[in-house]
Backbone as a printed PyTorch tensor [residue, N CA C, xyz], in Angstrom:
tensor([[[  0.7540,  -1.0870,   0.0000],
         [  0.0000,   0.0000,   0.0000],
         [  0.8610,   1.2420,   0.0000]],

        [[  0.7330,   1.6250,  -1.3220],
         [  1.6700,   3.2000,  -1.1370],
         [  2.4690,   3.2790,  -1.8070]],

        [[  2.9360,   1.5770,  -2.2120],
         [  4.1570,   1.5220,  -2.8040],
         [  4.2930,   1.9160,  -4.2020]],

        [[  5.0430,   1.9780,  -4.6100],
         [  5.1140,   2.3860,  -6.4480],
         [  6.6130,   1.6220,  -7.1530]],

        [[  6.1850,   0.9920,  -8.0430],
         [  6.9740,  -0.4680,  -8.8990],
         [  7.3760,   0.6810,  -9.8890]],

        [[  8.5570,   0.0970, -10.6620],
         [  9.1210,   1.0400, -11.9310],
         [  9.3680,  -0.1920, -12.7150]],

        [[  9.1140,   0.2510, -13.7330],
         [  9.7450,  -0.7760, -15.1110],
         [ 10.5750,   0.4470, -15.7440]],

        [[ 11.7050,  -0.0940, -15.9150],
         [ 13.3940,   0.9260, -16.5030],
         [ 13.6640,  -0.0310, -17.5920]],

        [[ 14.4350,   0.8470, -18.3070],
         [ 15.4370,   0.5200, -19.2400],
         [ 17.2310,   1.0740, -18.8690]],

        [[ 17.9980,   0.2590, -18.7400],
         [ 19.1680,   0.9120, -18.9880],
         [ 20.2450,   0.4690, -19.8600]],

        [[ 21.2530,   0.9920, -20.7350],
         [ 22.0950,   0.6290, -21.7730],
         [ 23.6950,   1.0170, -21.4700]],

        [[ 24.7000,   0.7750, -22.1590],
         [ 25.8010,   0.8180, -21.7700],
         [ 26.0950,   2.0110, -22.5570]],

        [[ 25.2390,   2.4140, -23.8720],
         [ 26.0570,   3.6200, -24.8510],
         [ 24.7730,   3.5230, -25.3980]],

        [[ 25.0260,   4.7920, -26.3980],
         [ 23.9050,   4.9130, -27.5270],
         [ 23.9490,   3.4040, -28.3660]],

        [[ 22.4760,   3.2220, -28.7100],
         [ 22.7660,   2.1210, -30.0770],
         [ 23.2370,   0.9230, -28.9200]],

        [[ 23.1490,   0.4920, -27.8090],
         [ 24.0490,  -0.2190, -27.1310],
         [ 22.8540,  -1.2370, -26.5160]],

        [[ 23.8040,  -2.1540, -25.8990],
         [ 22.8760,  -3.6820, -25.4480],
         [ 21.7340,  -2.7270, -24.6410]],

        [[ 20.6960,  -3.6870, -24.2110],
         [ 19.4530,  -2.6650, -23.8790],
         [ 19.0800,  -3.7650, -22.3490]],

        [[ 18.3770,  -3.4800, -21.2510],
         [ 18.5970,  -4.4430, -20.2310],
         [ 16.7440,  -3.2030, -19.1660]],

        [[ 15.8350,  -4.1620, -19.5440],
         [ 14.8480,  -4.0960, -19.3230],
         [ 14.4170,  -5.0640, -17.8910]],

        [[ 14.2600,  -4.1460, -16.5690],
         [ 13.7030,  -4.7350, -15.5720],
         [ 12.7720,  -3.6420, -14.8190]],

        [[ 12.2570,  -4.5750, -13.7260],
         [ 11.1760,  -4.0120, -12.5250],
         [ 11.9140,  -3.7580, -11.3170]],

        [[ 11.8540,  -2.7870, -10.6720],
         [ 12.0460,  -2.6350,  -8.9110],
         [ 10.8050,  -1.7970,  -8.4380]],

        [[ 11.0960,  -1.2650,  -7.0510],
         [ 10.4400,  -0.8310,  -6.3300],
         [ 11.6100,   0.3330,  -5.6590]],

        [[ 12.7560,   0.6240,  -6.0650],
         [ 13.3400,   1.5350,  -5.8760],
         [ 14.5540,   2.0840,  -6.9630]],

        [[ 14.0200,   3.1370,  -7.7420],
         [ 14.6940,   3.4460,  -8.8130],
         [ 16.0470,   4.0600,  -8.2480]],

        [[ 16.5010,   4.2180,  -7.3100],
         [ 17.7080,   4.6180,  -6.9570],
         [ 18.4100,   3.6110,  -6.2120]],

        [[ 18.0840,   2.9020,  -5.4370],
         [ 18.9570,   1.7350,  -5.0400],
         [ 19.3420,   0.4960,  -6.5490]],

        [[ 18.6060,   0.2930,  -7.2610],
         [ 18.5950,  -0.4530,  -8.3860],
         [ 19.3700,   0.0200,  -9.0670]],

        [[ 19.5050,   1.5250,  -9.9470],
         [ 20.0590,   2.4310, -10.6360],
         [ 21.9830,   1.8490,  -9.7130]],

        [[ 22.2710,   2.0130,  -8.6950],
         [ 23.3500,   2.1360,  -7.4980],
         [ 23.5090,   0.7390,  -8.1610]],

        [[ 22.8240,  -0.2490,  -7.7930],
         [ 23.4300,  -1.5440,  -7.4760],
         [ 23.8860,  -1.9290,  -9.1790]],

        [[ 23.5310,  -1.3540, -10.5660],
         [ 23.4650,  -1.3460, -11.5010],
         [ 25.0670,  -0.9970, -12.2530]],

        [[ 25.1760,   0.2560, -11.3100],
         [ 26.4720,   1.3190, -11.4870],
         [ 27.8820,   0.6810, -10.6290]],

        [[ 27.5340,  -0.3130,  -9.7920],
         [ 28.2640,  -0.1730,  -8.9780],
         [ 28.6320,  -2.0740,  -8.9980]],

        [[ 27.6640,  -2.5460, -10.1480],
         [ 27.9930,  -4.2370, -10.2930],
         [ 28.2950,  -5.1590,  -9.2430]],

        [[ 26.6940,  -4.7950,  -8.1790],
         [ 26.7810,  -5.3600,  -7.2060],
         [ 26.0100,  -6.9270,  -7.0140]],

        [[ 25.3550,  -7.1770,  -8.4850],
         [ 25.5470,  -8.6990,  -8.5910],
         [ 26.0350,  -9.3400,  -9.7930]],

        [[ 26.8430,  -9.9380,  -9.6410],
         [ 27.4490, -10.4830, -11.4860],
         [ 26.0480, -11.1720, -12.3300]],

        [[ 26.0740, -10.5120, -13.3960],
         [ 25.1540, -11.1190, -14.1920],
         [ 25.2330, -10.2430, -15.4750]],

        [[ 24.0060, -10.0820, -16.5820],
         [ 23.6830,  -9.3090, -17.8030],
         [ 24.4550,  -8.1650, -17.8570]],

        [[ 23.5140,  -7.4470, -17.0060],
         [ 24.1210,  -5.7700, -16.4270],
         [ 25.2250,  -5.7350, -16.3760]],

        [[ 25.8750,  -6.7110, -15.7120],
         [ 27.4210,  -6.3570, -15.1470],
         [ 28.0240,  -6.6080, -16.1570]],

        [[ 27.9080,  -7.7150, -16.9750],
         [ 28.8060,  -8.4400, -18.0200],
         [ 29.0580,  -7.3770, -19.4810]],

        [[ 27.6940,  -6.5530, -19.1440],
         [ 28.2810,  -6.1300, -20.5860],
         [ 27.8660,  -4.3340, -19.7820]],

        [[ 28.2850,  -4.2190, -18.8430],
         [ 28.5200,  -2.6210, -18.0230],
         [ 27.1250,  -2.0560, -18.4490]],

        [[ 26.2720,  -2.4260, -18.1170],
         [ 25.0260,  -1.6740, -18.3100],
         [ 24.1960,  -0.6900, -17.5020]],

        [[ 24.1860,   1.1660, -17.4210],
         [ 23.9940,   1.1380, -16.3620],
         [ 23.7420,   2.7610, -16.3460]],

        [[ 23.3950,   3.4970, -17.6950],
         [ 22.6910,   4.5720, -18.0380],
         [ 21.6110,   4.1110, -17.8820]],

        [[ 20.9730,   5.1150, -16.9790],
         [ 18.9680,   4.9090, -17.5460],
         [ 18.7240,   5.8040, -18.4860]],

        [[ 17.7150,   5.0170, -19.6210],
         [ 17.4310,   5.8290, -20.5060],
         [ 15.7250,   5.8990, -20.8160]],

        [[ 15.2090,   4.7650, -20.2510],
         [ 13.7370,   5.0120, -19.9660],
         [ 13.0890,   4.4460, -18.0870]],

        [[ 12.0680,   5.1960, -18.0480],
         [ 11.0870,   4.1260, -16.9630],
         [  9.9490,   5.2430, -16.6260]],

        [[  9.1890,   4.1280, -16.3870],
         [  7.6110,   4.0680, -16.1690],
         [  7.5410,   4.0010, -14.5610]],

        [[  6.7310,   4.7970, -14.0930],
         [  5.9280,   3.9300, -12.7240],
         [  4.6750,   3.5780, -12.9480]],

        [[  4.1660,   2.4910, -11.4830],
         [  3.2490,   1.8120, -11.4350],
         [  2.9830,   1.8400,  -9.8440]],

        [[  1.4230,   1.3070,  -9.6840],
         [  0.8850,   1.3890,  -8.3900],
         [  1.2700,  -0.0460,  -7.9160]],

        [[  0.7530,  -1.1650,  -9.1060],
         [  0.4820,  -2.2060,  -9.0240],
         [  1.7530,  -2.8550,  -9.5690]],

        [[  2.4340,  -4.0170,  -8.6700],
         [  3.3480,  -4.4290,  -9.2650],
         [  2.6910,  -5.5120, -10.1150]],

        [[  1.5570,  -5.9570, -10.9790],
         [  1.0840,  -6.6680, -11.6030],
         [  1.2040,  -6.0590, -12.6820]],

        [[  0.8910,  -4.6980, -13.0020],
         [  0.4770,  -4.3610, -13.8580],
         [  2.0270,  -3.6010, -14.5430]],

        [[  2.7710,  -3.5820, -13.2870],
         [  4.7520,  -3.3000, -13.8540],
         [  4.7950,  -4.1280, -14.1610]],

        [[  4.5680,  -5.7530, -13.7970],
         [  5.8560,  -6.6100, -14.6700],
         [  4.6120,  -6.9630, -16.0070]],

        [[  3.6730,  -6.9950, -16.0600],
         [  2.7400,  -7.1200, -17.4980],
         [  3.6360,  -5.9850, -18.6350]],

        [[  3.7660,  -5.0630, -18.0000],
         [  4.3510,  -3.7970, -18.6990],
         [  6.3920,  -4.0760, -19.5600]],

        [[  6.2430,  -4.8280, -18.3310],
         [  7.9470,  -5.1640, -18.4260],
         [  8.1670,  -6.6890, -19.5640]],

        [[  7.1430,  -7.1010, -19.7180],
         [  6.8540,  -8.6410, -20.5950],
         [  6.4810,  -7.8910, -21.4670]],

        [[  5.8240,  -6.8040, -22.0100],
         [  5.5420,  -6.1740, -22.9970],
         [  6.5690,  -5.6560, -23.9690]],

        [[  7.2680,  -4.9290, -23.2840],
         [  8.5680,  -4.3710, -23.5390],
         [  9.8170,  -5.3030, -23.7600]],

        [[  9.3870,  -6.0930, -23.4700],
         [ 10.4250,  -7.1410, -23.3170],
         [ 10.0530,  -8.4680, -25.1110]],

        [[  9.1300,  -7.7660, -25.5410],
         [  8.1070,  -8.7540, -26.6080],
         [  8.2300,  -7.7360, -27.1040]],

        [[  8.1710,  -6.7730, -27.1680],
         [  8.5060,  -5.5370, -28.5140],
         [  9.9560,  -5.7150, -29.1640]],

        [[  9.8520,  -5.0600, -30.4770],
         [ 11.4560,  -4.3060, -31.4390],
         [ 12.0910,  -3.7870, -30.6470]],

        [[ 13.2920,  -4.5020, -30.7420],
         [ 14.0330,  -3.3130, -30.1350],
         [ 15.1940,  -2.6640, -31.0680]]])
């Protein structure tokens, strides 16, 4: 109750790998992103400009949003 979900985009450069997820805190996520605090996608290929995001009330209706985006051109 209260809370608010984000669906982001962030990339390493223009034209660059693209790395589409959900949190519930666009600044700790953004941090842990910048700062390759778990090895994986993000980290492997330095991903870690934001270049889009959405909020949401409902985290149902963020990750529907984030499967969307995730099923689009990129």
């Amino acid at each position: 109750m209260g809370n608010t979900y984000y669906v982001y985009i962030i990339t390493n450069r223009h034209n660059g790998t693209l790395y589409t997820g959900v949190t519930n805190s666009m600044e700790r996520r953004i941090w842990q992103h910048k700062n390759k605090a778990f090895a994986g996608f993000s980290a492997k290929y330095e991903l870690h400009l934001l270049v889009y995001f959405e909020s949401f009330r409902d985290i149902t209706n963020a990750i529907a949003r984030e499967k969307q985006l995730k099923a689009g051109s990129r």
